[in-house]
Structures are given as C-alpha cells and as structure tokens.
C-alpha positions in Angstrom: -35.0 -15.8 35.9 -32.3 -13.9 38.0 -34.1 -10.6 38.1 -37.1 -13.0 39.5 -34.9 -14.3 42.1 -33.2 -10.8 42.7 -37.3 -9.2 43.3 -39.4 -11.9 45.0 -38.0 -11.4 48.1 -38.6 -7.5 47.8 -42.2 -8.5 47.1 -42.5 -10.8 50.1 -41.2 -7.4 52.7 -43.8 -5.8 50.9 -46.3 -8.1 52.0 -45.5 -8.6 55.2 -45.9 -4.6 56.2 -49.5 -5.2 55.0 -50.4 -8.4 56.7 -50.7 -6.6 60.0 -52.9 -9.5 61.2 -50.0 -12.2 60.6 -49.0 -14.2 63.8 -45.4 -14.7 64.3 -45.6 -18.1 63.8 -47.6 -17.7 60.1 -44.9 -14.7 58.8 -42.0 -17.0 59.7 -43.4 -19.6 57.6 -44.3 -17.3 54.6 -40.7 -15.6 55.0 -39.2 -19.1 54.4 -41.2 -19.8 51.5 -40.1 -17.0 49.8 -36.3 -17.4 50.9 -36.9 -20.5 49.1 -37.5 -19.3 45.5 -34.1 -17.4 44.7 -32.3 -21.2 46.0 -34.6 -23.0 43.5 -33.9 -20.2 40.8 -29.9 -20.4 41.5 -30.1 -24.0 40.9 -32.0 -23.8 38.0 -29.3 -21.2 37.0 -26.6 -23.4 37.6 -28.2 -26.5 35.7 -28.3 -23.2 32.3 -24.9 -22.1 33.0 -22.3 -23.3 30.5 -19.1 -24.4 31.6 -17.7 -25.0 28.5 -18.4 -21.1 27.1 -15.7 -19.0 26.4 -18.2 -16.0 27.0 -17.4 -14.1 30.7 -21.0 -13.5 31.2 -24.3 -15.9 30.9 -28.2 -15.4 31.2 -28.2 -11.7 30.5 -30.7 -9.6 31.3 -30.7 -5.7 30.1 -33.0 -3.0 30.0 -32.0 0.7 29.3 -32.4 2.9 32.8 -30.5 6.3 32.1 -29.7 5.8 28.3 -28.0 9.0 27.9 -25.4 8.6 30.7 -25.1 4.6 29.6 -26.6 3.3 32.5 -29.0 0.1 32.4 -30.8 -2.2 34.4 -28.1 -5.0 33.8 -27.8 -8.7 35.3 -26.1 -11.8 34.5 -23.6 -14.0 35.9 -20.0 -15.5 35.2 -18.7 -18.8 37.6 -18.0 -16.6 40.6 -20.7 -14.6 40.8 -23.5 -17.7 40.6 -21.4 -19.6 42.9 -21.6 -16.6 45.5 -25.2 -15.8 45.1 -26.1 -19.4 45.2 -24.2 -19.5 48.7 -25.6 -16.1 49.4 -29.3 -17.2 48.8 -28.8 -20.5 51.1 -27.7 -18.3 54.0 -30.1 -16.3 53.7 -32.6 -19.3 53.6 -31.1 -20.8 57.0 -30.6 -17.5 58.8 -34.4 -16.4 58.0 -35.7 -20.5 59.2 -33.4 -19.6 62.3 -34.7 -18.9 65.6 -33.9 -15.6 67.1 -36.3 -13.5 69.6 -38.1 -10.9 67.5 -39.2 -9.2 70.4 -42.5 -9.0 69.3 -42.3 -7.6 66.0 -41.7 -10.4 63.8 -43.2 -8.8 60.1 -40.8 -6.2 60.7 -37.8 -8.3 61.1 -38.3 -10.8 58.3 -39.4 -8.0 55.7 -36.1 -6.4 56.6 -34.2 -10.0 56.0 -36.3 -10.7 53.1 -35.4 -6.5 51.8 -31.7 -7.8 52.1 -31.7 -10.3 50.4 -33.1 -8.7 47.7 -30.0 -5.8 47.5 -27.4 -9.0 48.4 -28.1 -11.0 45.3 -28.9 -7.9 43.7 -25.4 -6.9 43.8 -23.5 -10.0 43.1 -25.6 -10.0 40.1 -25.6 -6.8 38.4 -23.4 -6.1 35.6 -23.7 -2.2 35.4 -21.8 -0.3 37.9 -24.1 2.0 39.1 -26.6 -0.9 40.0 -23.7 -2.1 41.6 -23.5 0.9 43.7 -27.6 1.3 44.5 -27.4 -2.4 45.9 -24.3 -1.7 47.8 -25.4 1.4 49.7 -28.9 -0.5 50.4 -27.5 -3.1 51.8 -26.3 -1.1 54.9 -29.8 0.4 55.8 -31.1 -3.3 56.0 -28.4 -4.3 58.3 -28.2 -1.3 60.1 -32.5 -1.8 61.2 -31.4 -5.2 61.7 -28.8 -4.4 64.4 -30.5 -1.6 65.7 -33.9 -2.9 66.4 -33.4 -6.5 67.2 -29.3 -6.2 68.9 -29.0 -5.9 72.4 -26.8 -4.1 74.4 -25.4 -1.4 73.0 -27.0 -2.2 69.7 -27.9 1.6 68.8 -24.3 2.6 69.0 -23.0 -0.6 67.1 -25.8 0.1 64.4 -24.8 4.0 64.2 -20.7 2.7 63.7 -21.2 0.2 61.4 -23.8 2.6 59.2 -21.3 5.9 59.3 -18.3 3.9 58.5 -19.4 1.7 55.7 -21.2 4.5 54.1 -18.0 6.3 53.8 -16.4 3.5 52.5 -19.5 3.8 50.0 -19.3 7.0 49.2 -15.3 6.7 48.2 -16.6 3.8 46.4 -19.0 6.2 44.2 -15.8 8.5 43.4 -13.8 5.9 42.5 -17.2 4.5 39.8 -17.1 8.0 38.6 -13.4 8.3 37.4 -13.8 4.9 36.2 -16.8 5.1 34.1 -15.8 9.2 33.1 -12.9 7.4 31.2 -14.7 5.7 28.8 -15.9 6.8 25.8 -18.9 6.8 25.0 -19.7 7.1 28.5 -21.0 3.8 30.0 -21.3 2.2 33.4 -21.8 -1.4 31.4 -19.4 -3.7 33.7 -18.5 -5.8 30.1 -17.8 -2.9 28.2 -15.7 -1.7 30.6 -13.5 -4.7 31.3 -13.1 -5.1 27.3 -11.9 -1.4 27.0 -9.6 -1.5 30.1 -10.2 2.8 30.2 -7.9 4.0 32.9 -4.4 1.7 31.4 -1.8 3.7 30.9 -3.8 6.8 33.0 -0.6 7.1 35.8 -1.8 9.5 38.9 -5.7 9.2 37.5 -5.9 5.6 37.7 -4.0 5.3 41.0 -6.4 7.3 42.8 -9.2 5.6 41.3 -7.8 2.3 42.1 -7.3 4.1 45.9 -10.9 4.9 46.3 -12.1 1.0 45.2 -9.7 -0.3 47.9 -10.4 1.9 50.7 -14.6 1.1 50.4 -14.0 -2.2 49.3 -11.6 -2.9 52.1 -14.1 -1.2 54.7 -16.5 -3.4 53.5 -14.3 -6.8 53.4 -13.0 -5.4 56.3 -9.0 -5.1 55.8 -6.8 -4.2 58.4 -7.2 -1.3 59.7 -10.8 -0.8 58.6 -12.0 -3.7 60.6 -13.0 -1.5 63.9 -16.7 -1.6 63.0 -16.8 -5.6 63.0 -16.7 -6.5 66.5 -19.3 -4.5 68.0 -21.6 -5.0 65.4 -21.2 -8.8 65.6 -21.9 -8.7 69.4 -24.9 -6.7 69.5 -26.6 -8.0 66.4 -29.1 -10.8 66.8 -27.7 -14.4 65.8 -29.0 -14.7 62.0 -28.1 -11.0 61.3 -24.5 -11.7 62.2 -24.5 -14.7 59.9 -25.5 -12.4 57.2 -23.2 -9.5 58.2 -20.4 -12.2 58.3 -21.1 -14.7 55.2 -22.7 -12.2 52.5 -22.0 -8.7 53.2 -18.2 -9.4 54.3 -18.4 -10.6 50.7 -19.5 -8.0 48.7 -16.3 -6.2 49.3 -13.8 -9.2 48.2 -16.3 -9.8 45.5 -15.8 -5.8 44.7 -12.8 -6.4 44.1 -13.0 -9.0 42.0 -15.6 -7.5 39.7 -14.0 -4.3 39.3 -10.3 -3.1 39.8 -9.0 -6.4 39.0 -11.1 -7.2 36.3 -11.3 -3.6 35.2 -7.9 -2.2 35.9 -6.0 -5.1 35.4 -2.4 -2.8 34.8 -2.8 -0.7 38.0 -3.8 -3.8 40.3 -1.4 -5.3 38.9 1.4 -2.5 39.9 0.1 -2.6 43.3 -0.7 -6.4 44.2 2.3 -6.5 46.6 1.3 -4.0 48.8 -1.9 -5.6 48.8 -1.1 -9.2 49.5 1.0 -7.3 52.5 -2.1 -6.1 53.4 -4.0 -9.1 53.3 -0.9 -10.7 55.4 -1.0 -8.2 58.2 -5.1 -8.8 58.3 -4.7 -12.6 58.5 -2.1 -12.7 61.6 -3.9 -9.9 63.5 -7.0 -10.9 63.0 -5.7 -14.5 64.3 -4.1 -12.9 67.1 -6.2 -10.7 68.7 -9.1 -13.5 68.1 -6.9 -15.4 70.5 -7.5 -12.7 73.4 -10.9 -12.6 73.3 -13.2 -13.9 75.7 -16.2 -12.9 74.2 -17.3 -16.0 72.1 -19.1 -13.9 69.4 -16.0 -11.4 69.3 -13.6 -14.0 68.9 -15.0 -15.5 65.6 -16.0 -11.8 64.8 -12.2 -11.6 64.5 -11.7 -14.8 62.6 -13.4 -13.3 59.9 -11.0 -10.6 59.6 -8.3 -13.5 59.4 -10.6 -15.6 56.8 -11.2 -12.4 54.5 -7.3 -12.1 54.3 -6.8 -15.1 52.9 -9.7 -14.1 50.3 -7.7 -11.2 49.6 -4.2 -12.7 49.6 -5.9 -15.1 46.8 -7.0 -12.3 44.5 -4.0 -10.3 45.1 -1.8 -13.1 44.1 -3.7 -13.5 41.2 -3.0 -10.2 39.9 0.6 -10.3 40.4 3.1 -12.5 38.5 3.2 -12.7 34.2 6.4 -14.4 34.1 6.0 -18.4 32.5 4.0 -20.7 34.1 2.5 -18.5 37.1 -0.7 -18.4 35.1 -2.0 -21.9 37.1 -0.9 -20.6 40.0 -2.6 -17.4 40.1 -5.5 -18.9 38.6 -5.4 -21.4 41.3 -5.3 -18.5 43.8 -8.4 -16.7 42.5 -10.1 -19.7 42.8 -8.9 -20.3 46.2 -10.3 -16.9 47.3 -13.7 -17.2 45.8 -14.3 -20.7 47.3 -13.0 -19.0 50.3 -15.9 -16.6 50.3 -18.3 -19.6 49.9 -16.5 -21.5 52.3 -16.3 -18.9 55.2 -20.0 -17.9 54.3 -21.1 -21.4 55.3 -18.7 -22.2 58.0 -18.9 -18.6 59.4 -23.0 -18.3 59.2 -23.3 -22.0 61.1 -20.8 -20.9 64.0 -22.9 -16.8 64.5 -26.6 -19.1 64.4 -24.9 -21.5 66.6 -24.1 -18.1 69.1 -27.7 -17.5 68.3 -28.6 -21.0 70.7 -26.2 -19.6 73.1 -27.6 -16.6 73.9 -31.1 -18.1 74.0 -30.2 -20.6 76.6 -28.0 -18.9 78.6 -27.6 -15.0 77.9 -24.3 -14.9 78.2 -21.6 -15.2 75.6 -18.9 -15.2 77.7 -16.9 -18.5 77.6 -15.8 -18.6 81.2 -19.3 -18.9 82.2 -19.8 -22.3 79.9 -18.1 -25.8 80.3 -19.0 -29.0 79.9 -22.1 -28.4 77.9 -21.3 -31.6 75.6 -23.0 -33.7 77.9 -26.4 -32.1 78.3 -26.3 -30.7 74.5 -24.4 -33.4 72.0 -26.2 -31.9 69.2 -25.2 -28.7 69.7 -21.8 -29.5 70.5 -21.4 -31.8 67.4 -22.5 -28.9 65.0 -19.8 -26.1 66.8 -17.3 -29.0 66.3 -17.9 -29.6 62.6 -17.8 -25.7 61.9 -14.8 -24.6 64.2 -12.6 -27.7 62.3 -14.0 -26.4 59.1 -13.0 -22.8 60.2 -9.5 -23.8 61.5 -8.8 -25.4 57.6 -9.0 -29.3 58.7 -8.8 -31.5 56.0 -12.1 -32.9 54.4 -14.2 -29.5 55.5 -15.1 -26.8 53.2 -12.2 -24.2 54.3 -9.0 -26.5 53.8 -10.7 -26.7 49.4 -10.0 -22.9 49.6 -7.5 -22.2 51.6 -4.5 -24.8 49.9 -5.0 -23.4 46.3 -4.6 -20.1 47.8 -1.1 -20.9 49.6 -0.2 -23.0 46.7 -1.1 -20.0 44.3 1.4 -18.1 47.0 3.8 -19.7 47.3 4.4 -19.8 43.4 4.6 -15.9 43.2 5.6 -14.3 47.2 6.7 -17.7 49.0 7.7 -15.4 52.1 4.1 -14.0 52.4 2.7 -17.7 52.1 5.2 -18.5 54.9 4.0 -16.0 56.9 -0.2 -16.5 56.3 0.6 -19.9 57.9 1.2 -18.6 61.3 -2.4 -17.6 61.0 -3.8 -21.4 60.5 -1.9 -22.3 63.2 -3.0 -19.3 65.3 -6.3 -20.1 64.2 -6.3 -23.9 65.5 -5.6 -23.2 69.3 -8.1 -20.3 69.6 -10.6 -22.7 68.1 -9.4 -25.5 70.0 -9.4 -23.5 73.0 -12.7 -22.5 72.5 -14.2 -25.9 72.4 -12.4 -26.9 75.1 -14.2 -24.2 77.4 -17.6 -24.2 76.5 -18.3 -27.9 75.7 -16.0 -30.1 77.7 -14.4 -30.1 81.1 -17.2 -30.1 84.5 -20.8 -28.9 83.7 -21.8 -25.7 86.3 -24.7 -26.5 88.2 -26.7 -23.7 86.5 -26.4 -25.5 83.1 -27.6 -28.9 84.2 -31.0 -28.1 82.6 -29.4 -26.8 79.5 -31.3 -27.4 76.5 -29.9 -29.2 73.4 -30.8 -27.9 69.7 -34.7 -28.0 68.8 -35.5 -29.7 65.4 -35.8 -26.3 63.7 -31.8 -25.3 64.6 -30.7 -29.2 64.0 -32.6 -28.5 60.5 -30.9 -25.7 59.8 -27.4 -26.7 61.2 -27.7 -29.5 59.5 -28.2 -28.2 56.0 -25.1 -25.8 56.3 -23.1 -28.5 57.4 -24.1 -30.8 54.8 -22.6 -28.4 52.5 -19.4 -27.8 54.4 -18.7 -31.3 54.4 -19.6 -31.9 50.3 -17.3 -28.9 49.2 -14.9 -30.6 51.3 -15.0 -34.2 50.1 -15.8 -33.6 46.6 -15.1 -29.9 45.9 -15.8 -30.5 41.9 -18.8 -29.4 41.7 -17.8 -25.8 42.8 -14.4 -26.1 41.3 -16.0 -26.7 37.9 -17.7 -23.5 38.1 -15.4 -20.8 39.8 -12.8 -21.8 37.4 -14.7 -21.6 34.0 -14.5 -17.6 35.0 -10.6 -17.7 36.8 -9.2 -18.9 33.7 -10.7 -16.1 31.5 -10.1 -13.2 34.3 -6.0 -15.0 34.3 -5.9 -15.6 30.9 -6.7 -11.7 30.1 -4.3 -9.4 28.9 
C-alpha cells in the first residue's frame, strides 16, 4: 500500500511526457486524479495503523536492494511519519488542483509536481537510510525545474542558489550516513536496526562530527539560521503552488531529518548538544520574525515566517532531547509532539497563504503590498481565506498553529524556561507583521486600478477551502492528530 502511494504519482509523470496530444485542460484533470490516490492510500493507512502497538514501526514493506552492503528497499511508518505524509500528500493534492500559468507547457509542469511527490512521500516513508538519501537529493531536481521553468524574474538564478546550496547540505548529509552506518556491525543502513543498536554512543570526536554533518544538511534544508539565505529568493521567483511545496513539505524533510535520525539514532550525542541547538532554534525564531517585519515584499515576508515557524519545530525536538531528570519526560514528549504538529500545522497554514500569493500575482502582478488596499470589498472570498491562514500563522487560539505551538513552549518552559521566554517575542513579532499585512492589502481605500479586481474562482475557493477546513479541525479538536504523533513521541521519549 505505501509503496503504491509512494509510485503512482511517478507513473502518472510518466504518462504525461507521452501524452503529447493532452490539452491543458485534460492533463490538469488527470494530474489531480492521480494526486488523489496516495490521500485515499494515507487514509486507508491511518484507519491500519495501531495506536495501541508498542512496535515503532507499522505496515512494513522490505525488499533486499544491495544485500551485501545492508541496504534494502525499506518503507513503513511510525505516528509522525504517517501524519506528515498524509499532510504532505494533501498539499500536494491542492497545490497540483491550483491555478498557476504554465506558460504553455502544462504536461511538463504537472509530471514534474507529480515526480515530487513521488521522492516527498518517498522520503518520509523510507526506513533505510540510503533510500532516505536517493529521495532527498531527488527532491531538489524537481523543485529546482519547478523554479526554473515556471518562476519569473530572476527565477534562473533563484533555481541555481537553491540547487547548489541544498545539494551541499546533501552531500554533508551523505558523510554524515556514512560514519553512521560504518559503525555498525554488520554493516546496515536499516533505520530500525540502527536506532536499536544506538552505534556511534560512547564514540566522542567520531560521533560529534557525524552528529555535525546531519545538522548542517538537515538545517540547510529546514533552513536554520544562518542557512536560510536560499529561501527568500526562491519563494519569490517560484510559481504559487511550487512555493507551497517548497514551504509545507520540503522545509519538512529537514525537521523530519532530524527526527528520524540523530535524535532517534544518536540519542547520547543529541542529547549533549540540545542546548546549543534550542539556541539555535531561538536565534531562527526572533530573526526570522524580525526581518519578516521589514519586508515589503508579500511573498518574502511569509518566506521569512517560515524561518520563524521551523524554529519552533526545532526548539520542540531539541527540547525533547534534553532533560532526564524526574518528571521532564511529559514535557519533552509534549514538545516533540508540539514540533511535529508544527510541521503539519505550518504545512497547511503556510501552503494556503503561498496559493493565496498565487491569486495575487494572477490578478495583479505585483506582490508588493504598497500597491494593494482595500481589496476586501471587491474580493471577500479572498480576503476571508488570507484572514483565516495569517491568524492561524500568528498562533490564534482555535487554528491549527496555537495545537502546536503551546505544547512546544509548555515542553520549554519545563526544561530552558529562559529560551521559552525569549521564543515568545517571536509570536508577538509575528502578530503585527501579520496584522500589518492585512491591514495593507485588504482594508483601508481601494485604488482605482483594482476596482475590477477579481474575487477567488470556484477552483481556488475549492482548494482554499479544503486547507482551511483542516486548519480549523486540528484546531478545534486536535485529537485526532494528537492520538497519532504521540503513540511514536512516547516511544522515541521513553527510549534510553
């Protein structure tokens, strides 16, 4: 089942580079059809998973690849991993049913989506570290045609920045697999076996250097403060649905990275360094915050709140490393909880506001905010729909974001109450530039050039719609998710 939902979409690319006679219209239509499989196969995956199991990993799938180095087509998933593939295979649904201009070349640009979203739930669903790694490094050559060939501006550049620096990230990544999986004996790159054996404890210099190489190309990836200089730009010049993408899955596969392996796999050395980390994470949430503030570009600035956003993620599974003194185990189970329903939370919120740029630049070209006001009156659907996801993205109560981002200060404030302090300069930080935001683009006089300014088709209120439905239910009644992220925070805590 999850190796179906991992491959249709590669099969549905394929098909669109031969069905050179496809209109537009009839490649959008198949592209959504097959984005809809891997959502009905999640769901299905959810109704099989079992809460109650005290096993890590479910629905295993395994073939033997490279035997003799103990590598293997491996997939399965534990609580955090379905939940983030189920988000990741929604997004991916919206963003493909969203419109953007494919500038006449629209086979091309939904068999790269649909190539994606193969390697994206690919990733979050293998359980061998060097399938890990394939998926990672593909992911970047989708993205990077995606930017490149349907961006505008200075796409090329932003395409060539974001490539060259996440592929080094990538490659210290590879090192870092290496040293890991070299420990072990017999050799394996089987993610299970390795967090059972725990290889590198004990290892000193060795498994600092490892540990290193994972943060460094996991933190390019997230992005951390101060690899984050590839974001921006590539936000900017990257069509609408790519950017929702860029933002709410591939952002994730480095907090997920992190996750999966150094803190589930190198439990002692995260463990040694989780300060330095959550300091880190600190630093990313108030500048990010900050300099989203000074931006008057309207994609920049919530490029920049994703840098702020991903710090909390990583404040959450830093946290959760750190503390074994009596009773901090709730709270740092609390706090990796926090940072994988931040993942899901931001992925939703995050992906509605980039489509909703998407409507922006369609209308009007421009996505500078001076330029706007007082477009609630000729576009109330539009304007509801950027209300709903800049409250959620600000942490207002009853939204999506607030779920994640109280267990993660209550889970810090239990083990570095000064850091937690701190991380809430950036929700307040966060609510004027948001607020501010609104307040130029959808209220105040309407310019005479937008009197004729169109309000969301039924396709974008479709699509809008369905991502807010979502942000709201995790919101309101955030069991259903809570249920499943912690069945696999417990056991990841609970761990030796």
């Amino acid at each position: 089942m999850l190796s179906v939902a991992i491959f249709v979409p590669l099969l549905g690319a394929a098909v669109l580079v031969l069905a050179r006679s496809w209109s537009e219209k009839a490649a959008r239509i198949f592209s959504v059809v097959v984005a809809a499989v891997p959502v009905l196969l999640m769901v299905a995956a959810w109704a099989r998973f079992d809460t109650g199991s005290d096993a890590l990993f479910q629905l295993v799938e395994a073939v033997p690849w490279i035997p003799t180095l103990g590598v293997g087509y491996r997939v399965g998933v534990d609580g955090i991993s379905l939940a983030i593939a189920s988000m990741t295979a929604l997004l991916f649904l919206t963003s493909i049913a969203y419109p953007a201009d494919y500038k006449g070349r629209a086979r091309q640009y939904f068999a790269w989506f649909l190539f994606l979203e193969c390697v994206s739930l690919g990733l979050f669903l293998a359980l061998d570290l060097l399938l890990f790694y394939v998926f990672f490094d593909l992911s970047l050559v989708g993205m990077y045609f995606l930017i490149g060939r349907w961006g505008h501006g200075q796409a090329g550049r932003a395409a060539l920045k974001f490539f060259v620096y996440t592929f080094a990230g990538s490659l210290m990544m590879l090192l870092a697999i290496l040293g890991l999986s070299l420990a072990t004996d017999p050799l394996t790159f089987d993610m299970a076996a390795i967090i059972a054996a725990q290889p590198l404890a004990g290892q000193g210099a060795l498994a600092t250097l490892v540990l290193l190489g994972f943060l460094v190309g996991l933190g390019i990836k997230t992005p951390l403060v101060p690899f984050h200089t590839w974001l921006p730009p590539a936000h900017v010049e990257a069509p609408a649905p790519a950017s929702a993408i860029l933002a709410g899955v591939l952002l994730k596969m480095g907090t997920y990275g992190l996750i999966r392996i150094p803190f589930a796999m190198m439990r002692e050395e995260f463990a040694r360094y989780a300060l330095p980390i959550a300091i880190l994470a600190v630093v990313s949430i108030l500048y990010g915050a900050l300099v989203a503030f000074g931006q008057g570009n309207i994609k920049r600035r919530i490029a920049y709140t994703s840098v702020n956003h991903m710090g909390y993620a990583v404040l959450g599974i830093a946290v959760a490393a750190a503390g074994t003194g009596p009773g901090l185990a709730r709270a740092r189970q609390l706090a990796l909880t926090g940072a994988t329903v931040e993942m899901i939370a931001h992925g939703l919120v995050t992906g509605a506001l980039f489509l909703i740029t998407g409507s922006l630049w369609q209308r009007g070209e421009n996505y500078d905010m001076d330029t706007y006001g007082g477009l609630a009156a000729p576009a109330p659907a539009l304007t509801g729909a950027t209300v709903l996801a800049a409250f959620a993205s600000l942490g207002m109560p009853g939204l999506a974001q607030f779920v994640a981002e109280f267990q993660v200060f209550v889970g810090t404030f239990a083990v570095y109450p000064w850091l937690a302090a701190l991380a809430l300069i950036g929700v307040l930080v966060t609510a004027g530039l948001f607020l501010q935001m609104l307040q130029k683009v959808f209220f105040g006089q309407l310019p005479e050039r937008w009197a004729g300014f169109r309000d969301l088709t039924p396709s974008e209120s479709a699509t809008l719609a369905v991502l807010s439905a979502f942000i709201v239910a995790i919101g309101v009644f955030p069991a259903w998710l809570l249920n499943l992220v912690q069945t696999t925070s417990s056991i990841l805590v609970a761990s030796p």
